[in-house]
N, C-alpha and C positions, 0 to 999 in steps of 0.2 A: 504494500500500500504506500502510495505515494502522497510526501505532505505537501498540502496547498497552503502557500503563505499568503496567497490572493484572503483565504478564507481566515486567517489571522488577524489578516489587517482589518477584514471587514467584521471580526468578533470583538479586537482591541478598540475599535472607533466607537463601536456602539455601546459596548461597557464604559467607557469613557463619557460619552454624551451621554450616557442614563443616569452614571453617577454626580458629571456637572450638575443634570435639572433634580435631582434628589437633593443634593446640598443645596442648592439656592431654594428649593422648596423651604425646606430644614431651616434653613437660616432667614427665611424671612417668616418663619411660623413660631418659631422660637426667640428669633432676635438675638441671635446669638452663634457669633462667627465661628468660637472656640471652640465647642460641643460639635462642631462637623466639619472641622479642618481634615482629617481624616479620612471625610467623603472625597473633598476637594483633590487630594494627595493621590489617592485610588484614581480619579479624572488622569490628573498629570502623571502616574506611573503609565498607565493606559495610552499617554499620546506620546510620550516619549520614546518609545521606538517607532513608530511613522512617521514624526520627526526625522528623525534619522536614519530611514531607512529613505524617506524620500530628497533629501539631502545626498545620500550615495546614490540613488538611480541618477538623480539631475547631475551628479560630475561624471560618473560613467555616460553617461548620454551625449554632453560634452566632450567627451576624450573622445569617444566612436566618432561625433562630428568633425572633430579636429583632425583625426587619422584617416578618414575616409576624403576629406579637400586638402589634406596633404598628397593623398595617394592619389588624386584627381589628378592634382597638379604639377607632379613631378616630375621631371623631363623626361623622355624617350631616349634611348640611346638609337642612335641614323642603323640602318641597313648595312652590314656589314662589318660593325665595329667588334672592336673583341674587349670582352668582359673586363680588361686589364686595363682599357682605357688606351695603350697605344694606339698612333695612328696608323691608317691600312699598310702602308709601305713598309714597316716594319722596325723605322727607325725612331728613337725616341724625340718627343720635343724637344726642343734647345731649353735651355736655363733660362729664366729671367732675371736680372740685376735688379 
């Protein structure tokens, strides 16, 4: 059996949003922020890995873009060249000063 972290994220968000509106329920029924900080904490354990998880996809998403219009754009080497970079006739470039 294969795990879906698609159904993770979609279990962490929703425990997350049920325990936000619990504590604000809590806290405007009670009037009292201290008695369900708790609730509140439970919320932010809950959104903190989608946080950062969708933080890593967004730079990985970035790095493929960046490698993929690299790899777009990188020169050809001409028709008959050899891999070493010499030119065809066999003799090396001259030096530059």
């Amino acid at each position: 059996m294969k795990f879906d972290k698609d159904l993770l994220r979609t279990v962490l968000f929703a425990v997350g949003v049920v325990a936000m509106v619990i504590g604000i329920y809590q806290t405007l029924l009670y009037d009292d922020l201290g008695r369900n900080y708790w609730i509140f904490m439970i919320a932010s354990a809950c959104w903190m890995p989608l946080i950062y998880w969708r933080q890593k996809d967004t730079v990985a998403a970035k790095l493929a873009e960046q490698a993929a219009k690299a790899a777009k754009t990188a020169p050809k080497a001409p028709k008959g060249s050899k891999p070493g970079g010499a030119p065809k006739g066999g003799k090396p470039a001259p030096r530059r000063r």
